[in-house]
C-alpha positions in Angstrom: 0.0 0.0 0.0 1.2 3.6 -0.6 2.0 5.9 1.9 3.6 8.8 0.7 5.5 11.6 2.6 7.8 14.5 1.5 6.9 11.1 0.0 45.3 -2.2 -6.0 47.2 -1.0 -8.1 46.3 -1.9 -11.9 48.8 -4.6 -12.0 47.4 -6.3 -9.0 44.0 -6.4 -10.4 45.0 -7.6 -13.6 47.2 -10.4 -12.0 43.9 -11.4 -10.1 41.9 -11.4 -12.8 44.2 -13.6 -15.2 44.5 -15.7 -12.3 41.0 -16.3 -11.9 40.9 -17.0 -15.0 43.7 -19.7 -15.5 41.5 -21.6 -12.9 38.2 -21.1 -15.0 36.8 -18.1 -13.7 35.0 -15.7 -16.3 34.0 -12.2 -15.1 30.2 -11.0 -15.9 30.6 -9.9 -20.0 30.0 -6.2 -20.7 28.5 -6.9 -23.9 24.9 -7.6 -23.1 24.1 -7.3 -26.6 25.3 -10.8 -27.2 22.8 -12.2 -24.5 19.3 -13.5 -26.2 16.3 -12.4 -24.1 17.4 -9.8 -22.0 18.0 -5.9 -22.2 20.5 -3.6 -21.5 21.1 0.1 -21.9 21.6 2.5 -24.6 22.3 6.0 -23.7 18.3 6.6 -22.7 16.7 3.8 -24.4 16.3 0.2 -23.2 17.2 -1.9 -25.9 17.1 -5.7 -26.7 20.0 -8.0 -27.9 19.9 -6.6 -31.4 19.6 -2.9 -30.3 15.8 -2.9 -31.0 14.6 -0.4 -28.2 11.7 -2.0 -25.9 8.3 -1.8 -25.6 6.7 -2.5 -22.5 3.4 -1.6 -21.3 3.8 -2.3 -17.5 1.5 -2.7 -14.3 2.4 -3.4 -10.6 0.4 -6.7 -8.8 1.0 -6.0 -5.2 0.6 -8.8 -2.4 3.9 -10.8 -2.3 5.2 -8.4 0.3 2.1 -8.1 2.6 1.4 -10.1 5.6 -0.4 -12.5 3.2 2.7 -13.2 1.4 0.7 -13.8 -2.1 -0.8 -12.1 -4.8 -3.8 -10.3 -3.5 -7.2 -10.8 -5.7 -6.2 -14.9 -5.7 -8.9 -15.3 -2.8 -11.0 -14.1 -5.9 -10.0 -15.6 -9.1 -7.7 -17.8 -10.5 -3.5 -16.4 -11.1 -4.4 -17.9 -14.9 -7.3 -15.9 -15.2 -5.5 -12.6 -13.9 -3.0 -13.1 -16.4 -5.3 -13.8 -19.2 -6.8 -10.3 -18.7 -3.3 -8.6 -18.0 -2.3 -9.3 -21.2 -5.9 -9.1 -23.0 -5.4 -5.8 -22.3 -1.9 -5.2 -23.5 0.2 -5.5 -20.7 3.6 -6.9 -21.0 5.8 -5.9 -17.9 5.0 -6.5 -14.2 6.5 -5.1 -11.5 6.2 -7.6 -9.0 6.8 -6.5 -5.5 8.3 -8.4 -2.2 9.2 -8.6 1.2 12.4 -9.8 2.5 10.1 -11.6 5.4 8.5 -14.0 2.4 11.5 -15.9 2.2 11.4 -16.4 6.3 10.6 -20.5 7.0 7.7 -18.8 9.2 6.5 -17.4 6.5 2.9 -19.0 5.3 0.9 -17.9 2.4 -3.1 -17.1 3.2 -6.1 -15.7 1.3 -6.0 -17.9 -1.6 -9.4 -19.5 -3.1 -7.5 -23.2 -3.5 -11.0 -23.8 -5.3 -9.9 -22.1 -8.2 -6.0 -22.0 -8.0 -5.4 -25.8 -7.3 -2.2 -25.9 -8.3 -1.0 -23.5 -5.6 -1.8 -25.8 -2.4 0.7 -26.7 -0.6 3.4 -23.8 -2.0 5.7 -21.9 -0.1 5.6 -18.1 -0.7 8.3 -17.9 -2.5 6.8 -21.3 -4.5 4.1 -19.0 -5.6 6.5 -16.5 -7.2 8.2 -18.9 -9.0 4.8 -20.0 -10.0 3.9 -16.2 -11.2 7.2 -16.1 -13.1 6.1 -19.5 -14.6 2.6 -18.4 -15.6 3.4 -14.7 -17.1 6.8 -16.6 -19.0 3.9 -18.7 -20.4 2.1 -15.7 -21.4 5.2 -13.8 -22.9 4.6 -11.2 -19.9 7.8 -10.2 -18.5 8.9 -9.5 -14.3 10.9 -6.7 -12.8 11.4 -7.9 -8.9 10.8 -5.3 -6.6 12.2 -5.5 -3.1 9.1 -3.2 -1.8 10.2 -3.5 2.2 12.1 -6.1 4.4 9.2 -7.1 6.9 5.5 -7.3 5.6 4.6 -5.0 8.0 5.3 -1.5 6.1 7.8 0.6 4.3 11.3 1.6 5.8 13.4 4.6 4.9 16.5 2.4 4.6 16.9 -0.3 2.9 18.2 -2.5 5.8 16.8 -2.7 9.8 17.7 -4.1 12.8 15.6 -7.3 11.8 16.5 -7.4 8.1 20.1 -6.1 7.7 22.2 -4.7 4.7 23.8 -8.5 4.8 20.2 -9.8 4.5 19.1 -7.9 1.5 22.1 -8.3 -0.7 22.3 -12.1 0.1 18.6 -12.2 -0.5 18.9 -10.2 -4.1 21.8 -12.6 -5.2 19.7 -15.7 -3.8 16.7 -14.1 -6.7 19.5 -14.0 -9.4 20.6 -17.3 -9.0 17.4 -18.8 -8.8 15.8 -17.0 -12.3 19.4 -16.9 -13.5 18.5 -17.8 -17.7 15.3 -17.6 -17.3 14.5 -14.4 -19.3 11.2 -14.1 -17.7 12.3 -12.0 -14.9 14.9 -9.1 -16.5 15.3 -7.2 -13.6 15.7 -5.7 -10.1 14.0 -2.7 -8.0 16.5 -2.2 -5.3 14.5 -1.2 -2.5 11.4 0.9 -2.7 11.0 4.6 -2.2 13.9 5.3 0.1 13.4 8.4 2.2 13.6 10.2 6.0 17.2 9.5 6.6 18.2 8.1 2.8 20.4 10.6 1.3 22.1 10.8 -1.8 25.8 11.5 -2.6 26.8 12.1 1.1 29.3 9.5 1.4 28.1 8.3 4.6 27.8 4.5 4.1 24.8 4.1 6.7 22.7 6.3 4.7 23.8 7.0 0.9 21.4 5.1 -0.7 23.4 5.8 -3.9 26.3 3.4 -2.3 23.8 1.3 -1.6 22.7 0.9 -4.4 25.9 0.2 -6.5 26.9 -2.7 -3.4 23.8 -4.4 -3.9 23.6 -3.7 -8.3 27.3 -5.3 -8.1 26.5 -8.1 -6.3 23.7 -9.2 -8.2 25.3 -8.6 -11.6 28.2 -10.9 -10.3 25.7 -13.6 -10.0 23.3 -12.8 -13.0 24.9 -10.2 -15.1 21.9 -9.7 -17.6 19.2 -8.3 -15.4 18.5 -4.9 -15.8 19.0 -3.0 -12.1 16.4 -0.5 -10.9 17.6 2.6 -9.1 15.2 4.6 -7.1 15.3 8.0 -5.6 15.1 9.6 -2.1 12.8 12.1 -1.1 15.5 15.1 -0.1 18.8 15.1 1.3 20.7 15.3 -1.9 24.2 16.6 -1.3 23.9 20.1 -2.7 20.3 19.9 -3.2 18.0 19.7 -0.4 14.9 20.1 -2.2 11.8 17.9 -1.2 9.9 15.2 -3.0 7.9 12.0 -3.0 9.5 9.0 -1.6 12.1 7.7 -4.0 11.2 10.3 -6.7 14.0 12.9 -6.0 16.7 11.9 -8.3 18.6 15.1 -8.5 21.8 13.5 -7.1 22.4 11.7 -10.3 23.4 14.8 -12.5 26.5 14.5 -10.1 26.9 11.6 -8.3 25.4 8.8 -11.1 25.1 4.9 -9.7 28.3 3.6 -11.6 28.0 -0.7 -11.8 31.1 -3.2 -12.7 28.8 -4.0 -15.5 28.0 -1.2 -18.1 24.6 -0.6 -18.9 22.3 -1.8 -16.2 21.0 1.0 -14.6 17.8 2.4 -15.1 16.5 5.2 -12.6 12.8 4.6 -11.6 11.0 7.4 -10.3 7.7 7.3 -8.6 5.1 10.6 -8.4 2.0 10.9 -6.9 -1.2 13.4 -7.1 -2.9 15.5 -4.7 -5.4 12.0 -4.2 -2.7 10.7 -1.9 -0.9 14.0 -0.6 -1.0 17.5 -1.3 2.4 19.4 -2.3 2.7 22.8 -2.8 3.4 22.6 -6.6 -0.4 21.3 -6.6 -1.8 24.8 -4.9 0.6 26.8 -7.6 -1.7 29.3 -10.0 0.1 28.0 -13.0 -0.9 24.5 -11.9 -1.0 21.9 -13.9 1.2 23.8 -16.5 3.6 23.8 -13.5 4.3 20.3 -13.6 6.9 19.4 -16.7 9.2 21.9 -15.4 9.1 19.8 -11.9 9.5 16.7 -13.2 12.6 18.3 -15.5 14.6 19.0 -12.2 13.8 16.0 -10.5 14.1 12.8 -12.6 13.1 13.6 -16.4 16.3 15.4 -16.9 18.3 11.9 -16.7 16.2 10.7 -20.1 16.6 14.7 -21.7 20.5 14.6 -21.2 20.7 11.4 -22.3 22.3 9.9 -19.0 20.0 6.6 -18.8 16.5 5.2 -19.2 13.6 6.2 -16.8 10.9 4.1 -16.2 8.3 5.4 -13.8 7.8 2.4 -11.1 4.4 4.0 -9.8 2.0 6.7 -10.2 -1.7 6.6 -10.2 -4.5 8.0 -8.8 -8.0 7.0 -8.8 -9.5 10.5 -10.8 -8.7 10.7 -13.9 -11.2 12.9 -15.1 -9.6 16.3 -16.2 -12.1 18.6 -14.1 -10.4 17.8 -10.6 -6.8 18.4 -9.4 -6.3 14.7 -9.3 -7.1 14.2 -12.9 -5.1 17.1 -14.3 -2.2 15.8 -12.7 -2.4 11.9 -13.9 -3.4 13.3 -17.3 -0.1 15.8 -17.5 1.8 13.0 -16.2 0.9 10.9 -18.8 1.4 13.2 -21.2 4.9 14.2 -20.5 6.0 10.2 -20.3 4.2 10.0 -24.0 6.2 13.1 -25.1 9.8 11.8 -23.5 9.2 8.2 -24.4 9.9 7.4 -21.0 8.8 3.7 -19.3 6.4 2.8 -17.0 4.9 0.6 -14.6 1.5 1.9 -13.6 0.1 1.5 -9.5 -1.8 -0.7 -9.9 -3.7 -4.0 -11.1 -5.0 -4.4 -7.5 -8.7 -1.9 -6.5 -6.8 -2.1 -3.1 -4.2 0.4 -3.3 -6.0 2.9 -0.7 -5.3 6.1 -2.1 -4.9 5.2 -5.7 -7.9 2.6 -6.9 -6.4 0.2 -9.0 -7.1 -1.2 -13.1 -9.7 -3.4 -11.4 -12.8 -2.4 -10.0 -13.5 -3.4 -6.4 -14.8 -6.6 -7.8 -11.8 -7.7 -8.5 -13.0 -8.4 -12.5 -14.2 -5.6 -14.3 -11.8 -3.1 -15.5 -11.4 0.3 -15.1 -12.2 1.7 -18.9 -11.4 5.5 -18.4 -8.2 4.9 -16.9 -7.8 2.5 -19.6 -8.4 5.1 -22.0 -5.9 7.8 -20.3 -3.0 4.9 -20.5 -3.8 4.3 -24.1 -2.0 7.5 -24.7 1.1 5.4 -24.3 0.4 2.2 -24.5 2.9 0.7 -26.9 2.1 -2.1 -29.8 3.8 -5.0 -28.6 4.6 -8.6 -29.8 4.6 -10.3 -26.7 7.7 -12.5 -26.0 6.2 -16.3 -25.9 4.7 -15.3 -29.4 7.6 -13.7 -31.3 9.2 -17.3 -30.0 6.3 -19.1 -31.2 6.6 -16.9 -34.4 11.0 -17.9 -34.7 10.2 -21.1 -34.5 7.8 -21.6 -37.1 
């Protein structure tokens, strides 16, 4: 659920390396290009193994990090007939958010209709993401893994706690890379989700640079799986030289001078997330030039990265549940959807689930019907896409 505030020396390393390699070692390749089925980055564009830039039309299914440690809506309807309907209605991408508690053996998964999801009795929580990964691979609809918060009990500023510690994260990341290590499925990680309070950004102090962070945990994942993509969130202020307030992981002005640098090239893409007045009011909302206000904002804060040319954004969340253009809510979801369609920016839209509190979701509270006008306002840039299972299907023939 959302809640937002002000949301050795060269010739030792070469010895080492040639060493490692007399006994069989291979360090992760740079060229990603040569690996089928994944991404990598190209200046701002995501691009396949043949260069062809992405298209992915992306939603977030929350549950997996809850106290229910499942998909939510599977008390419902079947994960089969969720997926069906994802992709009916053009969706490609999931972001697929967890807790670090769903891989705890105490961990038991609840909530689930084993009436009409049969082939889920029995599974641990982390059995049920594999099967999710199984089912959308099926379906040619691809995962991003999102570390949303270490306990299911709520968000954190950092990304460690006392409970769930920096050691716990990392070795639970490279545990994930291992496991969906060639499976082309799943193409990348979200770090941590919307760091803020005490994150900062480019301080140098390893307790609470999330930028550090970020390149410790990016490393060790790409040393274990070197062809997933790796999501890189913001902070909310505390930017060295820039103070300036914002949502929860959606100030990104640190990168302009303090970028996250990885051992493999092109793997970083910053993800953003914004919010309308529906789940907290700003200031730039009560400005008289509002919404006109808004590209300018989102300029300075993250869009800047995909204008210079510095790396791909992909907007993790935003969403709202007005879209209609008369209320504050609606001019702002409508302007942000606009500017991603005029920077050609990516996205993952909150969310499939009615549940969200504060933002509704692409399903109605019956868990079925879909929401047509904010269908309609995505449409805008919604991409054609080919979805992956057929364009195999389609190689093969």
């Amino acid at each position: 659920m959302k809640k937002k505030g002000f949301k050795k020396t060269f010739f030792v390393i070469a010895s080492l390396v040639m060493g490692l390699t007399l006994y069989g070692y291979t360090p992760p390749s740079a060229d990603a290009a040569s690996v089928k089925g994944y991404y990598h980055t190209q200046g701002n564009k995501i691009v396949d193994e043949s260069g062809k830039e992405a298209a992915f039309n992306g939603l977030n299914w929350f549950g997996l990090e809850t106290p229910n440690y499942t998909l939510h809506g599977l008390w419902s309807r079947s994960m089969d007939d969720m997926l069906d309907q994802v992709k009916k209605e053009g969706y490609n991408l999931i972001r697929l958010p967890y807790s670090n508690q769903l891989f705890d053996s105490s961990s038991r998964a609840d909530s689930i209709d084993y009436y009409k999801n049969p082939d889920l009795v029995g599974l641990t929580p982390i059995q049920i993401m594999d099967k999710l990964i199984e089912k959308a691979g099926q379906r040619g609809i691809q995962i991003i893994l999102d570390r949303h918060r270490p306990g299911s009990g709520g968000q954190s500023e950092l990304w460690y706690t006392s409970q769930y510690p920096e050691s716990r994260w990392i070795s639970d990341w490279k545990m994930l890379a291992e496991r969906y290590k060639n499976n082309p499925t799943v193409i990348g990680a979200d770090l941590h989700n919307e760091p803020h309070g005490q994150a900062s950004w480019g301080t140098g102090d390893v307790s609470t640079d999330w930028r550090l962070a970020a390149q410790r945990a990016g490393n060790a994942i790409l040393s274990v799986n070197p062809n997933w993509l790796i999501l890189v969130e913001g902070v909310d202020h505390n930017v060295q030289g820039n103070n300036s307030q914002y949502w929860w992981g959606g100030n990104l002005t640190g990168v302009a001078n303090y970028p996250v640098v990885l051992d493999v090239p092109n793997r970083v893409v910053y993800s953003p997330h914004d919010y309308g007045p529906g789940v907290s009011s700003q200031p730039w909302f009560n400005d008289s030039t509002f919404p006109s206000n808004l590209p300018a904002i989102w300029d300075q804060t993250w869009g800047y990265i995909s204008k210079q040319n510095i790396a791909p954004v992909l907007v993790g969340e935003f969403g709202g549940r007005n879209v209609d253009s008369s209320s504050p809510e609606g001019k702002w979801q409508n302007a942000l959807v606009d500017y991603i369609g005029a920077n050609n920016l990516y996205f993952t839209y909150w969310s499939l689930n009615p549940n969200s509190g504060d933002t509704g979701g692409l399903l109605l509270d019956d868990w079925v019907t879909w929401n047509r006008p904010k269908q309609d306002m995505l449409s805008r840039i919604m991409k054609p896409v080919v979805f992956v299972a057929e364009q195999a299907k389609a190689a093969a023939e």
